[in-house]
ZAMARGU-4260 file (C-alpha; in steps of 0.2 Angstrom, whole numbers, plus 5000, padded with zeros to 4 digits):
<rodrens>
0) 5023/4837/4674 | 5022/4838/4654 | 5013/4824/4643 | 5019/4815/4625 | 5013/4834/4620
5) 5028/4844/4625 | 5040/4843/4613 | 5027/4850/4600 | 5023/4862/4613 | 5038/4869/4616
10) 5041/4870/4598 | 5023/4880/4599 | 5030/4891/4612 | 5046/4897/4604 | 5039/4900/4586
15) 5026/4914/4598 | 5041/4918/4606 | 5050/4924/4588 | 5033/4928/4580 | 5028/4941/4592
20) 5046/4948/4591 | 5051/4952/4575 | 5039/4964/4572 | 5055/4976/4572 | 5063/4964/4558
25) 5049/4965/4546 | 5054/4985/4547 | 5072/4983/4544 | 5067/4970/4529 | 5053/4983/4521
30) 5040/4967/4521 | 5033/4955/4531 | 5042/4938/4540 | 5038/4924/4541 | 5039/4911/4555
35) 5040/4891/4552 | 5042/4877/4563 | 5047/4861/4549 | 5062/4854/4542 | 5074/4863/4533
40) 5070/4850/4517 | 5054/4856/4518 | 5058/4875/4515 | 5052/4879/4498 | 5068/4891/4490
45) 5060/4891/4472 | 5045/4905/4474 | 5054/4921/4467 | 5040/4929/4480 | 5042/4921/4494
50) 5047/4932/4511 | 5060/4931/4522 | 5057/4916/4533 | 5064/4911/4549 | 5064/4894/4553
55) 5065/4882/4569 | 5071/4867/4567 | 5071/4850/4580 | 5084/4842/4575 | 5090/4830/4590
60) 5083/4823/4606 | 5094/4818/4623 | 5092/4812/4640 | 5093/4824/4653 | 5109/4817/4663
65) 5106/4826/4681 | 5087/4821/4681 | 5090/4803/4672 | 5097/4797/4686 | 5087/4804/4702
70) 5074/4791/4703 | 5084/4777/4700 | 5080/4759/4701 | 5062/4759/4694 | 5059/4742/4693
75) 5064/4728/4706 | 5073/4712/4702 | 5057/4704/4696 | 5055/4717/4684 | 5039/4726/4692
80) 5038/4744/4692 | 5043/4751/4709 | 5043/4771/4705 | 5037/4781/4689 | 5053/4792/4685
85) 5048/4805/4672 | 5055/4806/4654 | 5069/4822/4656 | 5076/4828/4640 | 5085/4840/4633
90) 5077/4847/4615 | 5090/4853/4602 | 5085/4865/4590 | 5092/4875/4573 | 5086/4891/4569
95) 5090/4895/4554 | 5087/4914/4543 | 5081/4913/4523 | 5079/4929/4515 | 5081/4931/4493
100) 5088/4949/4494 | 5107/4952/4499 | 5109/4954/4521 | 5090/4947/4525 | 5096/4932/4529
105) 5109/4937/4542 | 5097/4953/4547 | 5083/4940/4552 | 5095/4930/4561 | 5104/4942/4571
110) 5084/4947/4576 | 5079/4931/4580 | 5096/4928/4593 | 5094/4944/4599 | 5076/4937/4605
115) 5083/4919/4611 | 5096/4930/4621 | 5084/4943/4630 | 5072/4929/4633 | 5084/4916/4642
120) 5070/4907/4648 | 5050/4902/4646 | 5041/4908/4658 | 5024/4899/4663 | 5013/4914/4659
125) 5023/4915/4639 | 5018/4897/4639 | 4998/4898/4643 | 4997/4912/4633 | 5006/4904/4617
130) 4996/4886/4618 | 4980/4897/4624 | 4963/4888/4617 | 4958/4904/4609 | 4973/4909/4598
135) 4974/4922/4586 | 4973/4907/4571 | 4966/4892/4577 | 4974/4883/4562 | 4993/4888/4569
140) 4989/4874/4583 | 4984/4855/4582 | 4967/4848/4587 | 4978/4839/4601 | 4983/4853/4609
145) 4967/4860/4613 | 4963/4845/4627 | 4974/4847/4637 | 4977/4866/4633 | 4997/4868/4638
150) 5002/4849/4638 | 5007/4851/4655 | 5021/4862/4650 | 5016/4876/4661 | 5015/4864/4677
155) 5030/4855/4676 | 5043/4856/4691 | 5058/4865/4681 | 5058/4879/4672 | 5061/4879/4653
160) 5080/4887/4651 | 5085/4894/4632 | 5104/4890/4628 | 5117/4894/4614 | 5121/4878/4608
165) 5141/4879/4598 | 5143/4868/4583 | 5158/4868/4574 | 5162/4865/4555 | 5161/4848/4557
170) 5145/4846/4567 | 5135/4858/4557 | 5140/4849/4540 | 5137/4833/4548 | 5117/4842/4553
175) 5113/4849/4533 | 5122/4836/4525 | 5109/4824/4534 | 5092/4835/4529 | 5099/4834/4513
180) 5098/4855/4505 | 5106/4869/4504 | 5115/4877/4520 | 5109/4891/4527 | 5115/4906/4540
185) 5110/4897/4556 | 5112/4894/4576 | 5110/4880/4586 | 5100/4883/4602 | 5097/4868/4618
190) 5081/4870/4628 | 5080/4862/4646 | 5072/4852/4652 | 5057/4844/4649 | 5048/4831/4660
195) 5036/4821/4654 | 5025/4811/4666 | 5025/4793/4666 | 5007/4787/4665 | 5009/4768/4670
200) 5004/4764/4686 | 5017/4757/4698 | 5016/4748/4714 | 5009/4758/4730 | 5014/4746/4746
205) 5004/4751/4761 | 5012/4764/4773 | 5023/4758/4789 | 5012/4761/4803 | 5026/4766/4819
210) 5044/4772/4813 | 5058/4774/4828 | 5065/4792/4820 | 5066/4808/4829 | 5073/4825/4827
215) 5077/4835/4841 | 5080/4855/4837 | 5092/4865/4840 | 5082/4880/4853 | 5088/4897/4856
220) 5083/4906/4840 | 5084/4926/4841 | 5068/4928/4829 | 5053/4921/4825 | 5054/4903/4819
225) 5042/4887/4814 | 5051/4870/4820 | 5036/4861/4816 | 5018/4860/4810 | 5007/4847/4818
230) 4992/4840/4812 | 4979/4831/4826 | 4986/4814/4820 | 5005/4820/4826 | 5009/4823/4809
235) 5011/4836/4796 | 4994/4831/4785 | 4977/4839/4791 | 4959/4840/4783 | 4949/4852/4781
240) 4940/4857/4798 | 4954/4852/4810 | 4963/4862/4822 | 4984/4862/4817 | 4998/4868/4832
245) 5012/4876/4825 | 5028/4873/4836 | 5043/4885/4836 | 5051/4898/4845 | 5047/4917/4850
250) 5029/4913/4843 | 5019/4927/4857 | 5014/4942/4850 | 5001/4953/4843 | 4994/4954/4827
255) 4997/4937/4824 | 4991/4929/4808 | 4993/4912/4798 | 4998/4914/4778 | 4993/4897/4769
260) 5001/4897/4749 | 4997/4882/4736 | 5003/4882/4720 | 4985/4885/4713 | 4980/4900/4723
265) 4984/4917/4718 | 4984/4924/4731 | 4986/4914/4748 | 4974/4913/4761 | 4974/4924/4778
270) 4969/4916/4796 | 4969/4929/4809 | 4972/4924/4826 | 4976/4939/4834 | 4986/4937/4851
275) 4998/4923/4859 | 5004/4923/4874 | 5013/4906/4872 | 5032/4908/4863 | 5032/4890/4859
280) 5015/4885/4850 | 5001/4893/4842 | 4986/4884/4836 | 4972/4888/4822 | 4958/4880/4813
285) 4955/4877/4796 | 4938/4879/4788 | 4927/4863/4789 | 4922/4865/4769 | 4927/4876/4754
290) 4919/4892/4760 | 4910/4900/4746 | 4922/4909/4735 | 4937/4900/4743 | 4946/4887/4735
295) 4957/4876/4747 | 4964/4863/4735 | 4972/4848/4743 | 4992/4847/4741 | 5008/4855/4750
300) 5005/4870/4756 | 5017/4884/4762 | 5014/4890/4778 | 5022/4906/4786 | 5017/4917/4805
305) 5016/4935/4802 | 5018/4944/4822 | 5022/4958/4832 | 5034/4951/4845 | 5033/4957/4863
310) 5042/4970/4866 | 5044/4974/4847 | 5039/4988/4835 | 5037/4980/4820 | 5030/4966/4814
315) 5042/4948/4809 | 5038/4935/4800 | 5045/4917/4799 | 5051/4903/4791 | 5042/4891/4778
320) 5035/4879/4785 | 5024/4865/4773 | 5009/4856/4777 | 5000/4844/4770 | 4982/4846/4767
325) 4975/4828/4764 | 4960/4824/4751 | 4944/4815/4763 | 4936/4801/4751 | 4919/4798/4757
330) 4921/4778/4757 | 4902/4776/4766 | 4893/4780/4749 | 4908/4772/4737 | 4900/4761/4724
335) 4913/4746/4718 | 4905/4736/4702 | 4915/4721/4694 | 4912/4720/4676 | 4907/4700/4675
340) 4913/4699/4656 | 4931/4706/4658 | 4934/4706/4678 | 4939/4725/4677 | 4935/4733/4694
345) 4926/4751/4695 | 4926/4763/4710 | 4916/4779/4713 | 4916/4789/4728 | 4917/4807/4734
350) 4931/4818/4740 | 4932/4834/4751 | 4940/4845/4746 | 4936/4847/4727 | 4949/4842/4716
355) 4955/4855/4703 | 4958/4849/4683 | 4976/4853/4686 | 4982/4840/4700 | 4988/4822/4697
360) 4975/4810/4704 | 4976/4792/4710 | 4967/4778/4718 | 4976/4764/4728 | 4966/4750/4732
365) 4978/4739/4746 | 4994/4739/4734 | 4986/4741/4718 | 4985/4760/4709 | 4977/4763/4697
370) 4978/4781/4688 | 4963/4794/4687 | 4959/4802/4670 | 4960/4822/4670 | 4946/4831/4674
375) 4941/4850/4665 | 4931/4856/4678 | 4933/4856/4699 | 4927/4836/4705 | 4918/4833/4719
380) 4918/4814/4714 | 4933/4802/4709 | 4930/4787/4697 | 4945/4775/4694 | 4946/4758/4684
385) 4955/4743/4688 | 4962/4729/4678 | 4963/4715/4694 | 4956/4718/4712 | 4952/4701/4720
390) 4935/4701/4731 | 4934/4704/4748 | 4940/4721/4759 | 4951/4732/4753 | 4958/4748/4760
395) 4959/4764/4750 | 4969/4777/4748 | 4968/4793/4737 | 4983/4803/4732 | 4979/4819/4723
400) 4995/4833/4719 | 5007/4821/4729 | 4998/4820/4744 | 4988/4803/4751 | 4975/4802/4761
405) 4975/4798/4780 | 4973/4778/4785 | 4982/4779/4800 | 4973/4780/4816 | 4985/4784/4832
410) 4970/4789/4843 | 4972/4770/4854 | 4989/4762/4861 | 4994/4752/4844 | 4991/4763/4828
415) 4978/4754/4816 | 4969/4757/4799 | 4957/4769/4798 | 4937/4760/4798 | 4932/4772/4787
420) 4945/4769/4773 | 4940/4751/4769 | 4928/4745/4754 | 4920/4729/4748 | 4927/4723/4734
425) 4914/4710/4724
</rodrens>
């Protein structure tokens, strides 16, 4: 999700968007045009010189109303905070055309809506490229928005959609009369939606150890299909270096290989396994370490079986099929200090695999979370802070891109915490 940064950087985004566009306008106009991202008060109309200038204007703020209410109650009736819904809102903007000669202003307008109209949405790519650390004039972006470099903007969940926005005579005069200057040829626009992460930690209770839930599927599919992917635990989250079975139906073949996608990865990762003579399973191995020149972040990963099926001529592939590839702190050489002045708590320990500047990271200690600052390079090492941790054992768990690391041992009769997750707290 975003940070406090995104409604500057979409602003950011948008002005590239229109800058990089009107070259044709600056034609049509016989000079150069300007692109400005302020207050219309602010627009200076007294410079006999000045060029045409095209102007985007923030004008009004709003709650997103589908995503307002998804992760509702956040807090419980003692008032502590249960979940961390993001901010979602709805950015409203007025672009508005200022040109000294007769038609500029409505020439430069109709450019820039034709531009809002081809471009319906910002695309992740657009985005990167227009808060990039290296732009053409480093003074065209704030010092903020170097660190991080896109605010988040390009890693949020939805995707940023460009609307016409219709104001009437009274709605418009209500918006100039309140900047306080002269009214210019203008069009309202609404961009949606921006979420912006919520950075205070909330409660993490520790995971129900049986559940009494199960799903029987429906058999008798005509293709090749995934039912389930199942880690050695009898779940859906592996690490690295175990072997996963993948359950479903008309899984023998030849030519068979395993497609793993994440988010992060280009181009996703290939494990041949050649033939299966069982229709109902198939089983395969994940490396035991990041291979050289191979990046397996931990997160969701999309998994899909490419095949030949018996008796078929071409190949077939199935379903989606997620799986959780879970971060493996190395609690054996964790090091837990207690600050004796002010009581605050510090933790460091390693992870496999690696963690990637670009996934959310927390550390729960029993109950309490507490939030890991970004990183700018891959980390091999996790260091969190906490406020209050009373001494004695405490089980951790470390969540990195949404998914938390395994404490559950079903290996005897009675599931129990893992050994190896537990640390001394001084």
């Amino acid at each position: 999700m975003s940070t406090g940064l995104a409604l500057g950087a979409v602003s950011a985004v948008l002005r590239n968007v229109l800058d990089n566009g009107l070259i044709d306008a600056g034609s049509a106009l016989q000079g150069s045009v300007r692109v400005s991202v302020k207050a219309p008060d602010l627009i200076k109309l007294d410079d006999p010189q000045a060029a045409p200038q095209l102007n985007l204007f923030l004008h009004r703020v709003s709650p997103n109303p589908a995503w307002r209410n998804m992760d509702l109650p956040s807090r419980d009736t003692r008032g502590d905070r249960i979940t961390n819904p993001p901010l979602a809102l709805n950015l409203h903007y007025l672009l508005t055309a200022y040109g000294r000669e007769d038609l500029h202003a409505e020439i430069l307008l109709g450019y820039g809506m034709q531009l809002l109209h081809e471009r319906p949405f910002l695309d992740r790519a657009a985005i990167r490229k227009a808060l990039s650390l290296v732009p053409l004039n480093p003074n065209m972006l704030p010092e903020a928005f170097r660190d991080p470099p896109n605010a988040g903007l390009a890693e949020q969940f939805e995707t940023l959609k460009i609307t016409p926005e219709p104001l009437d005579v009274d709605g418009m005069s209500k918006l100039w009369s309140a900047v306080q200057t002269h009214y210019r040829p203008s069009a309202a626009y609404e961009v949606s939606v921006v979420l912006i992460e919520a950075v205070q930690p909330a409660a993490d209770p520790l995971p129900v150890l049986t559940r009494g839930l199960t799903v029987t599927p429906s058999p008798g599919l005509p293709y090749p299909a995934i039912e389930s992917v199942v880690a050695p635990d009898g779940t859906s989250t592996a690490e690295l270096g175990e072997t996963v079975t993948v359950h479903g139906h008309r899984l023998a073949g030849t030519g068979v290989t395993v497609r793993l996608a994440h988010r992060l990865l280009p181009v996703p990762h290939e494990i041949a396994i050649g033939s299966s003579s069982d229709p109902g399973r198939l089983s395969f191995t994940l490396p035991a370490g990041e291979p050289s020149g191979q990046v397996w972040p931990a997160g969701v990963w999309r998994l899909t079986v490419t095949l030949t099926p018996v008796g078929g001529a071409s190949p077939r592939t199935t379903n989606t099929a997620a799986l959780m590839l879970a971060p493996d702190p190395d609690t054996g050489a964790a090091t837990v200090t207690r600050d004796p002045a002010s009581g605050r708590l510090k933790i460091t320990f390693g992870v496999t695999p690696r963690i990637r500047p670009e996934q959310p990271v927390t550390v729960a200690l029993n109950s309490v979370e507490a939030t890991v600052s970004p990183r700018d390079t891959p980390a091999g090492q996790v260091e969190a802070e906490f406020a209050t941790i009373p001494a004695g054992d405490a089980w951790l768990r470390l969540r990195v891109d949404g998914v938390r690391s395994r404490l559950i041992d079903d290996s005897g009769p009675v599931p129990v915490f893992r050994t190896d997750r537990k640390v001394t707290v001084p």
